[in-house]
N, C-alpha and C positions, 0 to 999 in steps of 0.2 A: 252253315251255322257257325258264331265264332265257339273260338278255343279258349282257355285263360292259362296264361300263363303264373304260379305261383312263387311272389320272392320270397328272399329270404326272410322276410315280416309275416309272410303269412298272407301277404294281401296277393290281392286277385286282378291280373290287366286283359281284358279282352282284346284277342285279335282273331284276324283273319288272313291264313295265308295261300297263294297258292304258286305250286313248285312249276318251274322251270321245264319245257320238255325237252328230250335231249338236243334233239336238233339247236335248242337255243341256251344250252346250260352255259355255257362261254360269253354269254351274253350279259350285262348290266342289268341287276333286276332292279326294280322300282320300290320304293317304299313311300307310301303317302302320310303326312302329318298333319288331323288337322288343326281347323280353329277353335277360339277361344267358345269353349260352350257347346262346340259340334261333335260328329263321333264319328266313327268309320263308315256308316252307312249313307251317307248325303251324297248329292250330285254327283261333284266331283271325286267323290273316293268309288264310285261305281263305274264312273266314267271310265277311269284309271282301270278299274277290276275286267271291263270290257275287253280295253285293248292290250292287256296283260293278256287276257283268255286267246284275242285271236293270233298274237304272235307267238305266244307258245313262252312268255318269259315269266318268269318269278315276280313277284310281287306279295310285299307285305303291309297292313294295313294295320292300326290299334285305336284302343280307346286309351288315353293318358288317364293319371290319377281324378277321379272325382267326374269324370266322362263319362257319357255312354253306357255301357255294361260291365265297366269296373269299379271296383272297390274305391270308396270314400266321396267327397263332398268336394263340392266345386271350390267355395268359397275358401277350403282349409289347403288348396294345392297353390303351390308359387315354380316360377318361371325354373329354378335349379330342380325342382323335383319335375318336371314334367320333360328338364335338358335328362335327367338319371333316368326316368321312363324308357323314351326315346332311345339313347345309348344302349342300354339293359335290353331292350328289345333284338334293336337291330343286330348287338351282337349275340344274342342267342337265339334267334333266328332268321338269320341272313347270314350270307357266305359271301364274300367275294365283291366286287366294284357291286355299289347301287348309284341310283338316281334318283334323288331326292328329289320329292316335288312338296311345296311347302306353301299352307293359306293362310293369310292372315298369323295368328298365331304363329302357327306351324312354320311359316315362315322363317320368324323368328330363332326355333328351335333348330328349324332344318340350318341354319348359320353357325349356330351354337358346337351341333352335333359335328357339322363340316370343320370346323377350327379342332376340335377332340381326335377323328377319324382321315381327317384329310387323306389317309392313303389309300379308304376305300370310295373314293368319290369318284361317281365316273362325269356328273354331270349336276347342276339345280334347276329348277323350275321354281319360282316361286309366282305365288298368285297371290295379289296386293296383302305383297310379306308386309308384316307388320314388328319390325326387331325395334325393340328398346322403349316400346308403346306405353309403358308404366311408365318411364322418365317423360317423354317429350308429347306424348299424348294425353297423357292424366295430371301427372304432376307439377310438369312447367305451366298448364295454363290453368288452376289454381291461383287464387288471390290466397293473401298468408291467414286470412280468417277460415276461409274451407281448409286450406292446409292443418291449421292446429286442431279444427273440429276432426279431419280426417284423423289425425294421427291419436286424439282421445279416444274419439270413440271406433277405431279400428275397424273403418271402412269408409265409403264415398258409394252412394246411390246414385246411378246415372239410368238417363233414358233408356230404353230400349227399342230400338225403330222397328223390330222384329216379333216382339211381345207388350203384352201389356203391364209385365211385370218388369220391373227396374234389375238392371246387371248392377251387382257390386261388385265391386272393388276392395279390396281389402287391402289395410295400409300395410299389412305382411307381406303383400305381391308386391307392390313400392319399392320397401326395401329390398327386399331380397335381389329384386328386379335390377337393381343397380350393381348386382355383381356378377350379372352375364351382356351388359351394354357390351354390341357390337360395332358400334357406328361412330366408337371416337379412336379407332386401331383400323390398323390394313387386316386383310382378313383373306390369306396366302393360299390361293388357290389358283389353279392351273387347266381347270375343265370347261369345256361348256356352260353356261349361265343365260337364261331366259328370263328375265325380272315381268312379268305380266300387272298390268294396273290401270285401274278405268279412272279415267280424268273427270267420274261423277261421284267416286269416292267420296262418301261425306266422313268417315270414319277416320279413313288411313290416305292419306293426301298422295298424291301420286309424285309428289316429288322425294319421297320418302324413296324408289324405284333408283332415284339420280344419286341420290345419299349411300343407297349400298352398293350402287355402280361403282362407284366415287372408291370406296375401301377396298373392295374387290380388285385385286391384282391380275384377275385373267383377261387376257383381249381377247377373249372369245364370252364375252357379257354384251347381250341386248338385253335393250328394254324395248316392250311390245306396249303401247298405249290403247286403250278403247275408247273415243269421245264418248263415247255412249253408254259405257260402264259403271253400274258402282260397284260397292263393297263386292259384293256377291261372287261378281264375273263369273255367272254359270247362264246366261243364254245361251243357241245353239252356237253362234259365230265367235262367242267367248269361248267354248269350250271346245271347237275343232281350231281355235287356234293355238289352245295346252298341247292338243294332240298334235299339230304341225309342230310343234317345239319340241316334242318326243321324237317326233320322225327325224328332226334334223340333226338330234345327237345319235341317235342313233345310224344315220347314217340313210336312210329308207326313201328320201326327198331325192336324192340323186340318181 
């Protein structure tokens, strides 16, 4: 069952944690982040909860603001409040190297969080990370007539391939959005790095994977591609390949 942790506002963030056994307290635990709309209970963040349980290591999982089972509204959260989540979390509940594994979104943040912490990173995984998606996803391909409509009336309606109700946008996520871009800076990391991304993406383009290669300073950065992948990357062969990119920071592959 999750927990909530309460800040200093009062408000409430769901998580879910679970503790390291000794045999593996020395070890990198994991912390999953996810996407834009999802919450700690999906595919992937169970997936993760799995192979946490059978190696015995730590792992922490949450809902960001206006997610899930915490406090507030989807539409009222922006990219710097969900990068203070994230932080806030991780350092009051987690100790020591993690490994970040990051969707979509979380992607994003799990970059964000690595530039703030760099000294507890043991390793990333991102799964078709989506960093800087408000600029070069929503914004740049706007003509200047949806732009001004966007910016009066304080949002932008888009599809949903998922639902039948429409994702907003809020032209507060925009801005704000443009003060955590990671994708025009080097981005000074020295670990491990797994960039995962299906070349059927229709969301998040998979060359997006070559763009944070590209900034990422570590030579120890793959990019994993799936022809046959989209957004999602949670079939069975998508998701024992997260877990082969676990095994192989960790060491467990040899």
């Amino acid at each position: 069952m999750p927990e909530f942790f309460i800040l200093p506002d009062g408000s409430k963030r769901a998580y879910m944690r679970q503790l390291a056994s000794n045999q593996q307290a020395e070890k990198p635990a994991i912390i999953f982040l996810a996407g834009h709309g999802s919450d700690m209970l999906g595919t992937k963040a169970e997936l993760l909860a799995d192979y946490a349980q059978k190696h015995g290591l730590g792992y922490l999982r949450f809902d960001y603001f206006g997610h899930g089972q915490s406090d507030g509204a989807l539409n009222d959260g922006t990219i710097s409040r969900w990068v203070e989540d994230s932080l806030l979390m991780m350092d009051a509940l987690s100790s020591g190297p993690q490994i970040m594994v990051g969707s979509s979104l979380g992607g994003w943040l799990m970059l964000r969080v690595s530039q703030k912490r760099a000294n507890r990173i043991a390793g990333l995984v991102g799964i078709a990370a989506a960093p800087d998606f408000t600029e070069h996803l929503i914004w740049q391909t706007l003509d200047d007539d949806t732009k001004a409509k966007m910016a009066s009336e304080g949002f932008l309606a888009v599809e949903n391939p998922y639902s039948d109700e429409d994702v907003i946008y809020t032209y507060d996520l925009v801005v704000d959005g443009r003060k955590n871009l990671v994708l025009d800076s080097q981005i000074a990391l020295d670990v491990p790095v797994f960039l995962h991304h299906g070349m059927c993406d229709e969301e998040v383009p998979y060359q997006t994977a070559f763009d944070i290669a590209a900034c990422l300073t570590s030579t120890q950065t793959r990019i994993i591609l799936d022809k046959t992948a989209g957004h999602r990357y949670s079939e069975p062969a998508q998701l024992n390949a997260i877990i082969s990119s676990l095994d192989q920071i960790y060491g467990w592959d040899s």
